[in-house]
The first five atom37 places (N, CA, C, CB, O) and aatype in JSON, in Angstrom:
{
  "aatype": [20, 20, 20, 20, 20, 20, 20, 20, 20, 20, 20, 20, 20, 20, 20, 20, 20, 20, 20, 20, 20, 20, 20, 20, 20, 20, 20, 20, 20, 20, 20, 20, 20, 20, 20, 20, 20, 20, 20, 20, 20, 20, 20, 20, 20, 20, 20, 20, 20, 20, 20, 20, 20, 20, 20],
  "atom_mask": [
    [1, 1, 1, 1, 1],
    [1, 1, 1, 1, 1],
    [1, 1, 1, 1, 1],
    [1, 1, 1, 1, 1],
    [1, 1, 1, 1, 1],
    [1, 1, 1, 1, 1],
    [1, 1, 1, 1, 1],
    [1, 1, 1, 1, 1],
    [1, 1, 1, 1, 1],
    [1, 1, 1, 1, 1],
    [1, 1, 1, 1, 1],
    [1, 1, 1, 1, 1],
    [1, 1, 1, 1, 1],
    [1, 1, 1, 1, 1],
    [1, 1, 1, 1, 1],
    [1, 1, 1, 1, 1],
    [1, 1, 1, 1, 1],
    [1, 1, 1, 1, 1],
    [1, 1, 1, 1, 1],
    [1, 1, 1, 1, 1],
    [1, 1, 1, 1, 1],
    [1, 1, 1, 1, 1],
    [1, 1, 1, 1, 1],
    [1, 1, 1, 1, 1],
    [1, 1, 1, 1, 1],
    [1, 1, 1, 1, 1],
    [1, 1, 1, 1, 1],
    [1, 1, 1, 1, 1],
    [1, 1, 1, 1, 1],
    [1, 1, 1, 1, 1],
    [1, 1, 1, 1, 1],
    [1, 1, 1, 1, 1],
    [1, 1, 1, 1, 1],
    [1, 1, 1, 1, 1],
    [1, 1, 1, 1, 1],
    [1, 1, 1, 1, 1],
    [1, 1, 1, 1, 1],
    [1, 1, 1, 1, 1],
    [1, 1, 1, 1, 1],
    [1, 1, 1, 1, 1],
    [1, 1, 1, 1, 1],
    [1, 1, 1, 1, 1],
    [1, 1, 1, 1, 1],
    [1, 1, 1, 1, 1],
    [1, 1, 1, 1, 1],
    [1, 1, 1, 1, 1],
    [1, 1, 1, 1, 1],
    [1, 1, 1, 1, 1],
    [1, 1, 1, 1, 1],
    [1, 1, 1, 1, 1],
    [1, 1, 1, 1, 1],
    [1, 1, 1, 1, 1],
    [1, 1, 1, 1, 1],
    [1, 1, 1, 1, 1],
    [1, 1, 1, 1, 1]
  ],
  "atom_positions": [
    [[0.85, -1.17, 0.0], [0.0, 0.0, 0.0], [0.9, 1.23, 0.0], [-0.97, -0.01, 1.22], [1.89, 1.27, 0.73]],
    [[0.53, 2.39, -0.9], [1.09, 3.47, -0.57], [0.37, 4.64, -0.28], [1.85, 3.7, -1.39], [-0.76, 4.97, -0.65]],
    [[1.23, 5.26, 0.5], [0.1, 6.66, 1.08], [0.63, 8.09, 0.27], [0.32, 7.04, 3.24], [1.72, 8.23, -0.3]],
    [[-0.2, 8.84, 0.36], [0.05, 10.32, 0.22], [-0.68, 11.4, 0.95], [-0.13, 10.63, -1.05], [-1.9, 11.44, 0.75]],
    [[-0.03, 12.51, 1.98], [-0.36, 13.04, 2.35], [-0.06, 14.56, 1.85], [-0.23, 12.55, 3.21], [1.02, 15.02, 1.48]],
    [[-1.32, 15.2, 1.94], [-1.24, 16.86, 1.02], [-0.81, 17.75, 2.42], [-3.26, 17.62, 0.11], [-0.85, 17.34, 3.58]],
    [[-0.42, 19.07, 1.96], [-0.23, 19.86, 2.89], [-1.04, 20.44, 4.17], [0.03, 20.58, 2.28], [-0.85, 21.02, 5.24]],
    [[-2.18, 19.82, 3.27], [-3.71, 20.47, 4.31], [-3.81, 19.38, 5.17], [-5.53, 20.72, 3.42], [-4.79, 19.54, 5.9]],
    [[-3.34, 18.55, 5.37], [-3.46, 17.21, 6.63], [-4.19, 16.3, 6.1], [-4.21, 17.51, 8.13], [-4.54, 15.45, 6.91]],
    [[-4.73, 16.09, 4.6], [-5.36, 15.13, 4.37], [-4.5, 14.22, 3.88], [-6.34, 15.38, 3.7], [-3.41, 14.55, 3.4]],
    [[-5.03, 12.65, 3.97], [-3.94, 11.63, 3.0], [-4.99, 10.5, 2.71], [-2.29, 10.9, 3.95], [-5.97, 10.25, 3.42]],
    [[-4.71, 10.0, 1.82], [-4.74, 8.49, 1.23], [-4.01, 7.31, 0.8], [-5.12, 8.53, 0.46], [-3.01, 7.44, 0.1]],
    [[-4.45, 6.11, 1.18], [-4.01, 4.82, 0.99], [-4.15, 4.72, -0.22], [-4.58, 3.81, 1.67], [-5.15, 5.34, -0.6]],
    [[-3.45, 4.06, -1.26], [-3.96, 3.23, -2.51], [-3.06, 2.03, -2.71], [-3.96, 4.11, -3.9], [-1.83, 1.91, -2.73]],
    [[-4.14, 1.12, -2.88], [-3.49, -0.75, -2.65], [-3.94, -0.74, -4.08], [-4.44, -2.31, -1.26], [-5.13, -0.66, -4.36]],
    [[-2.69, -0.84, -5.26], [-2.74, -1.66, -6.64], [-2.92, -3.52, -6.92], [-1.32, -1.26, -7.23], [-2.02, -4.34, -7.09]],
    [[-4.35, -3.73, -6.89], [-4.17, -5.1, -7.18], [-4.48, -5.76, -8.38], [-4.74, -5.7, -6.39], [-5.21, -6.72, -8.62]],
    [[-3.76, -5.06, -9.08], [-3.86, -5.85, -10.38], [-5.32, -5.06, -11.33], [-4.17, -7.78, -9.87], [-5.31, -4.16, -12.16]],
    [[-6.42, -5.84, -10.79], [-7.74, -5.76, -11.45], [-8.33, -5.22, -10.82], [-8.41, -6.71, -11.78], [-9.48, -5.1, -11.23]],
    [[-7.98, -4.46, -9.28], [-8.6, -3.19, -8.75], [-7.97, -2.74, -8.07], [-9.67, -3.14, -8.18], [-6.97, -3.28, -7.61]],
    [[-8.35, -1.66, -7.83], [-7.22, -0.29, -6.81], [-8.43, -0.16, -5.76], [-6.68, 1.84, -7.85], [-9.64, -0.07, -5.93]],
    [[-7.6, -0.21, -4.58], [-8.09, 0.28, -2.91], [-8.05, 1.92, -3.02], [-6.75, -0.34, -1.41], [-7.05, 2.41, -3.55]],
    [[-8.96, 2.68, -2.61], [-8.56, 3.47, -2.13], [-9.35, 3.63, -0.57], [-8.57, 4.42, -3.11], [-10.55, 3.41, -0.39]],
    [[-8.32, 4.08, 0.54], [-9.3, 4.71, 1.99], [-8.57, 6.0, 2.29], [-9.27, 3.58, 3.65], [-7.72, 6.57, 1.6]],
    [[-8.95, 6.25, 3.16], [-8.63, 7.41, 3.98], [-7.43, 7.27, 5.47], [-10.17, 7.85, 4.46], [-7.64, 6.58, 6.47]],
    [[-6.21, 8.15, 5.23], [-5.33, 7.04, 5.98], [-5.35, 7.39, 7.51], [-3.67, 7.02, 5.41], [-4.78, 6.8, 8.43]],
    [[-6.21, 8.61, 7.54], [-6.3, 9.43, 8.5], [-7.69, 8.79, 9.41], [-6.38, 10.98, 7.86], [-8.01, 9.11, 10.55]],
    [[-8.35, 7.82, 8.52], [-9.78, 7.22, 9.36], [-9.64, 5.74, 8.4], [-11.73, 8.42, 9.08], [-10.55, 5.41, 7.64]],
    [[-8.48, 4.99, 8.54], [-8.92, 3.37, 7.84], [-9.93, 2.7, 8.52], [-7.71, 2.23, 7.85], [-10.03, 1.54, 8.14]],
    [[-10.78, 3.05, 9.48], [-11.63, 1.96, 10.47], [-12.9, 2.43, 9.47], [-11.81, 2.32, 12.62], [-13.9, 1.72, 9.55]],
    [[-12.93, 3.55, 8.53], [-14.36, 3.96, 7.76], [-14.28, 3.06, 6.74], [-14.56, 5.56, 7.15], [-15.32, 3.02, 6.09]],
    [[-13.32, 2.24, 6.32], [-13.61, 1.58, 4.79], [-12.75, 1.9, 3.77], [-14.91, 1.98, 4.2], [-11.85, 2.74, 3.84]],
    [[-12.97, 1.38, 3.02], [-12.24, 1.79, 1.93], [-13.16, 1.64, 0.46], [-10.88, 0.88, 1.95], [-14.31, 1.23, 0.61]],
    [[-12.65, 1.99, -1.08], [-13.57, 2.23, -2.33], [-12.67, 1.56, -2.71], [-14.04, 3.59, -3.07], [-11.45, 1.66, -2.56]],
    [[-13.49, 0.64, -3.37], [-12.84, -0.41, -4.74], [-12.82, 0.27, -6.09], [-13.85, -1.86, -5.06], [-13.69, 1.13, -6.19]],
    [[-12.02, 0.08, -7.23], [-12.22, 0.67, -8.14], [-11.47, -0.08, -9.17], [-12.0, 1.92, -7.94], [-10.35, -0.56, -9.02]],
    [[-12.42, -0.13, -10.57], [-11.31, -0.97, -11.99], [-9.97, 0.0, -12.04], [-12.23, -0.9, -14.07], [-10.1, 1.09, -11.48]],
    [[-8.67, -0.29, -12.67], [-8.26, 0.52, -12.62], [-8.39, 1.7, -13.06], [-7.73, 0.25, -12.69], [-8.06, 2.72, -12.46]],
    [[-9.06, 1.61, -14.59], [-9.25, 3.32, -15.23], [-10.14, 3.81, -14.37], [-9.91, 3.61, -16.9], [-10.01, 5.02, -14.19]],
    [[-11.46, 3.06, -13.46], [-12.28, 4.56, -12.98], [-11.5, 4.72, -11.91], [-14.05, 4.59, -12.51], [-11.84, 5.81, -11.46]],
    [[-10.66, 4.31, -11.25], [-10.06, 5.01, -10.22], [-9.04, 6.08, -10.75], [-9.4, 4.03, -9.3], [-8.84, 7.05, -10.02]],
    [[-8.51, 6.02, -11.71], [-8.09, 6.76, -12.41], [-8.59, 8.27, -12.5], [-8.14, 6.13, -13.35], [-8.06, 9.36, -12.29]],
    [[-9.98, 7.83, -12.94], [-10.93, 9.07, -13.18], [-11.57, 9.98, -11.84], [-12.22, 8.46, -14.01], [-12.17, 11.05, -11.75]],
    [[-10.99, 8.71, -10.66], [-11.93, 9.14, -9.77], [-11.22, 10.61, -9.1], [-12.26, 7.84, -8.66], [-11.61, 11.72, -8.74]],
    [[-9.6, 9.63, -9.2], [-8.76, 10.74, -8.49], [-8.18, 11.83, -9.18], [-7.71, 10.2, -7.88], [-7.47, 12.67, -8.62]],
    [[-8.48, 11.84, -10.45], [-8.51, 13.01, -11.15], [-9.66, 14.01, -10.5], [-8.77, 12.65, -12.66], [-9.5, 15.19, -10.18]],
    [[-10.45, 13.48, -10.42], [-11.51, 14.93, -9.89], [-11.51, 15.16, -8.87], [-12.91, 15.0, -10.0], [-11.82, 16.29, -8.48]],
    [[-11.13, 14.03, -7.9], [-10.88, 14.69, -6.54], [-9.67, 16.19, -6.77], [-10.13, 13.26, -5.39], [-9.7, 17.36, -6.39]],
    [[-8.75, 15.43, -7.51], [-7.51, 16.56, -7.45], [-8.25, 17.51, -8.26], [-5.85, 16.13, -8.14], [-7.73, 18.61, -8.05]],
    [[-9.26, 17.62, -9.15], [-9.82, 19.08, -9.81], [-10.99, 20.17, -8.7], [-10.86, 18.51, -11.43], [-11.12, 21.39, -8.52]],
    [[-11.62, 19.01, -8.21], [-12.04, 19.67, -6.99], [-11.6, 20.59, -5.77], [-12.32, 18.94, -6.57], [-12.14, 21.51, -5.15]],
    [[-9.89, 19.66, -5.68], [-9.03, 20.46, -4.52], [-8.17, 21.25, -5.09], [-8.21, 19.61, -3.55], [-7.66, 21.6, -4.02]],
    [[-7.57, 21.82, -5.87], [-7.51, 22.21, -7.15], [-5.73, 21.77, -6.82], [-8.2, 24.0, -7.63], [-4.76, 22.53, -6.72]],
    [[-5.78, 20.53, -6.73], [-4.18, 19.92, -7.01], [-3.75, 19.55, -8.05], [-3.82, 18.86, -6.42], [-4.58, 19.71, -8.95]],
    [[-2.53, 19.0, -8.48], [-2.24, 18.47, -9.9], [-1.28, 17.19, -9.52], [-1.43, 19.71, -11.01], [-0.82, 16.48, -10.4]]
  ]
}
């Protein structure tokens, strides 16, 4: 699993398995985590980062 944490105190987990990507929250893992194929996770975390306006 690898994490990334942004400057604002937020971070995320993402577990690559092949035929789906983990993503949770690394700051609350007891909430769960989102499964995803790989391209929509792809897509997903693109808009998160257009939302937060990261790149």
């Amino acid at each position: 699993m690898s994490s990334r944490s942004g400057s604002n105190g937020l971070g995320v987990e993402v577990r690559d398995r092949g035929a789906q990507v983990d993503i949770r929250d690394s700051k609350a893992p007891e909430a769960g985590m989102l499964s995803f194929e790989p391209a929509a996770s792809g897509m997903f975390i693109g808009s998160i980062k257009a939302e937060t306006g990261q790149s």
